[in-house]
N, C-alpha and C positions, 0 to 999 in steps of 0.2 A: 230352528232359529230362536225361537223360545226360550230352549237350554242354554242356547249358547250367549243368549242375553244376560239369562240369570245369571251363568258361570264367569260372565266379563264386566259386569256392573258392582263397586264396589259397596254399595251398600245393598243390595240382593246377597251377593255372597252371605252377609253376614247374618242375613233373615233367619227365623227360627219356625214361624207361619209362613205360608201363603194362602191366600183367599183366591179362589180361582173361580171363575162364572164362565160360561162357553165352553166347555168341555166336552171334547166328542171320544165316544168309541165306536166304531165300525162305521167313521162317517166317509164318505167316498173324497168328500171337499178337506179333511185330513190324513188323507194318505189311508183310510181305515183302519187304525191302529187305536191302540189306544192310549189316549193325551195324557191321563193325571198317571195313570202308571208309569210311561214313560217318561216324564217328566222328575215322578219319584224316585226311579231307580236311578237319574242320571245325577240328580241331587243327595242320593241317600239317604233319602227321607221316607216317612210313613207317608199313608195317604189315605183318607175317604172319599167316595165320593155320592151322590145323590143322585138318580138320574130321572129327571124330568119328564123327556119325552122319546117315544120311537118315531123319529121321519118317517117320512112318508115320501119326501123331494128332494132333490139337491142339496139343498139350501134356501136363504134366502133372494130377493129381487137382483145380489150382485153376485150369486152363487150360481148361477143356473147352466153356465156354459162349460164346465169341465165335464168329460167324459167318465169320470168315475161312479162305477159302482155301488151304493150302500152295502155293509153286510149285516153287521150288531143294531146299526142305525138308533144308537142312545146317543142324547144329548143332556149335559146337567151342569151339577156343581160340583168341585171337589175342593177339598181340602188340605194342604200337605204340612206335617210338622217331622220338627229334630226330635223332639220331645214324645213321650207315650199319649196314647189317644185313649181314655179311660172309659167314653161313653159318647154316645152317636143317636144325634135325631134328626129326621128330615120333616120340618111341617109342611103337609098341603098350603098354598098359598092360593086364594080363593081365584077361579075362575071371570077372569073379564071379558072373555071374547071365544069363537067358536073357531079352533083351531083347525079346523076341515072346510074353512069358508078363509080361509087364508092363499097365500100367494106359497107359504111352506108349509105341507099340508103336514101334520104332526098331530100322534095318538097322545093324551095324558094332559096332565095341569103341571103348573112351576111348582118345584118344588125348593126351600130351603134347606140348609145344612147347618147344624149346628155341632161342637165335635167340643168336650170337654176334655181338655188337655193335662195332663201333670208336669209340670215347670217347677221342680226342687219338690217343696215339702206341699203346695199348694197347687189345688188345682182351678185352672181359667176358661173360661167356656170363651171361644172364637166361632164365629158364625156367619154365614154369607150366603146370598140370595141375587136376587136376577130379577126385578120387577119390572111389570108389563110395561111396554111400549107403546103401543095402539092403544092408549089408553086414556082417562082424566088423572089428575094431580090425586085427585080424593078417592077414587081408585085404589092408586097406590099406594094411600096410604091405608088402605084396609088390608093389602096385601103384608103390607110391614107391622103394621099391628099383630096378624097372625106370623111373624117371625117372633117378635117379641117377645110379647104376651106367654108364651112358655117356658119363656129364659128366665122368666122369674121363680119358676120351680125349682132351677138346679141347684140353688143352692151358694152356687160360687159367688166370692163377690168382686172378685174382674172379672168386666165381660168386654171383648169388642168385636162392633157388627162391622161386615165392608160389603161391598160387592156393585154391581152396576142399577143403581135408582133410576134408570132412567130420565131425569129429572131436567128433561130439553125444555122445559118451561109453557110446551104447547098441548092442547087438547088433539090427540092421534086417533079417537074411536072412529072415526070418518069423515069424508072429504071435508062436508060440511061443517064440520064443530074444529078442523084444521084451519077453514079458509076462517071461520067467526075469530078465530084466537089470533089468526096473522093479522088481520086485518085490525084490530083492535090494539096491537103491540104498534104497526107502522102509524095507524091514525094518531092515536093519544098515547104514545110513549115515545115514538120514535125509534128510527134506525140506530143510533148509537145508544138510545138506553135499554131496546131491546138486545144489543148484544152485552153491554156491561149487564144485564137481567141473567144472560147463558151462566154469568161464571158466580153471583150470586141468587141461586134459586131457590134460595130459602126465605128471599127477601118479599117474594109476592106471589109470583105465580107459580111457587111451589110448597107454599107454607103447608098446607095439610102432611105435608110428607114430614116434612121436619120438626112439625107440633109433634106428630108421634115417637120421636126420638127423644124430646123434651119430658112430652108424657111419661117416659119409661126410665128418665133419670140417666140418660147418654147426653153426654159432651161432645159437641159438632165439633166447635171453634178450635181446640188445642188440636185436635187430629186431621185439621183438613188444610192444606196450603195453596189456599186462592188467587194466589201467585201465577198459577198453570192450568192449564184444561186439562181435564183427563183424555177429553175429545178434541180432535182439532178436523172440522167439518170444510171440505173445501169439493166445490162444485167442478174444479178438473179431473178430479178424480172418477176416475168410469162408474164406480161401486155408487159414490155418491150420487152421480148425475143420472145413474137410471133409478134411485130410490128418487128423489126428485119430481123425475119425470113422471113418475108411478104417480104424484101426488098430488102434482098442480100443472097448468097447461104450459107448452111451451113459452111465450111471452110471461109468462112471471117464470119460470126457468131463466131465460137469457135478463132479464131486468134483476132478478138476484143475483148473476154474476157482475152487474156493471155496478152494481149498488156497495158489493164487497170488493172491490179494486182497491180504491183506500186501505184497505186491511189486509192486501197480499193475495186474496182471494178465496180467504179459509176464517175459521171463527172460530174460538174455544169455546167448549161446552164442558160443567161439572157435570158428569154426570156419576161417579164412583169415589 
């Protein structure tokens, strides 16, 4: 479905990159194959990839019920270009949490990708990462500092970062610092400026993240169209309503569905 997105979308066709996050090989919940390869030979393109971690489960809280196997059980990042790939780095991205005290039980740390490309006579470093979820803002952004931070070695001078920031605007480390952050967004922000907050999260409860992009001399504004979610979060959907449920009790479950009826029953979220 994937391929066939790309192959039928008129502006993917004409991509030269892809920044790709979630990328499995020998995962039972992708047919256990492997994504960035096949993906690249159906495109005809190179491809790197980074691979982060060996499962240990399924998947995650909406992944649990397919009867498939693991076999390779990597999961990461990859990269795919038209163009030559001249040099390849994946940083550690520091540890926030104990991935064996998880619901997906998973060996190893995130790791990024970075892949210096040659485009004609000059060559651009492209780069992309996966930051933590279960997490705080400031967290994250320690995690994207060490993306960075060594981009400034290469030399090149295009660079562009993508990938999924996470950047849901809430504190994830645990129930507790989840219910402190909601509760704080519905009290003194409200329901509608907490969701206009989703699709601008760079405006407060996601600043740390996005000072570090500042920091490092990247431009947000031109490359991002806030126009549109990257996420569109809606509590019919099974996958979300058992992550949900995992989170908060059922009465704030069913009062976040009647609270989003105005809105169709879904919410954008930037979070890539």
């Amino acid at each position: 479905e994937i391929i066939r997105f790309i192959q039928s979308d008129p502006r993917l066709q004409e991509t030269d990159v892809l920044l790709l996050t979630e990328t499995d090989i020998g995962m039972g919940r992708s047919g256990n194959i492997n994504v960035p390869a096949e993906i690249a030979t159906a495109l005809d393109m190179n491809y790197c990839y980074a691979n982060s971690f060996l499962v240990l489960a399924k998947g995650d809280e909406g992944e649990q019920t397919h009867e498939s196997e693991n076999t390779l059980s990597m999961h990461g990042t990859a990269i795919l270009s038209r163009y030559p790939v001249k040099a390849v780095a994946n940083p550690v991205l520091p540890s926030m949490r104990d991935y064996m005290k998880s619901s997906e039980l998973r060996l190893g740390s995130r790791r990024g990708l970075i892949c210096s490309i040659q485009i004609g006579t000059r060559i651009m470093d492209f780069a992309a990462a996966h930051l933590e979820l279960k997490t705080s803002s400031l967290q994250r952004s320690k995690q994207l500092a060490s993306m960075l931070k060594p981009m400034l070695t290469t030399g090149s001078d295009v660079q562009l970062f993508g990938g999924d920031l996470n950047t849901h605007t809430y504190n994830l480390k645990n129930k507790f610092n989840l219910l402190a952050s909601f509760l704080y967004k519905v009290l003194y922000v409200g329901v509608p400026e907490t969701i206009v907050q989703y699709m601008q999260p760079d405006r407060y409860f996601e600043r740390p993240v996005f000072d570090v992009f500042k920091k490092y001399g990247f431009d947000i504004e031109r490359f991002n169209n806030r126009r549109f979610g990257t996420l569109y979060y809606n509590l019919g959907e099974a996958a979300a309503s058992i992550k949900t449920r995992k989170w908060a009790p059922e009465f704030i479950h069913n009062w976040l569905k009647e609270i989003l009826k105005p809105y169709g029953g879904e919410v954008p979220f930037r979070l890539d």
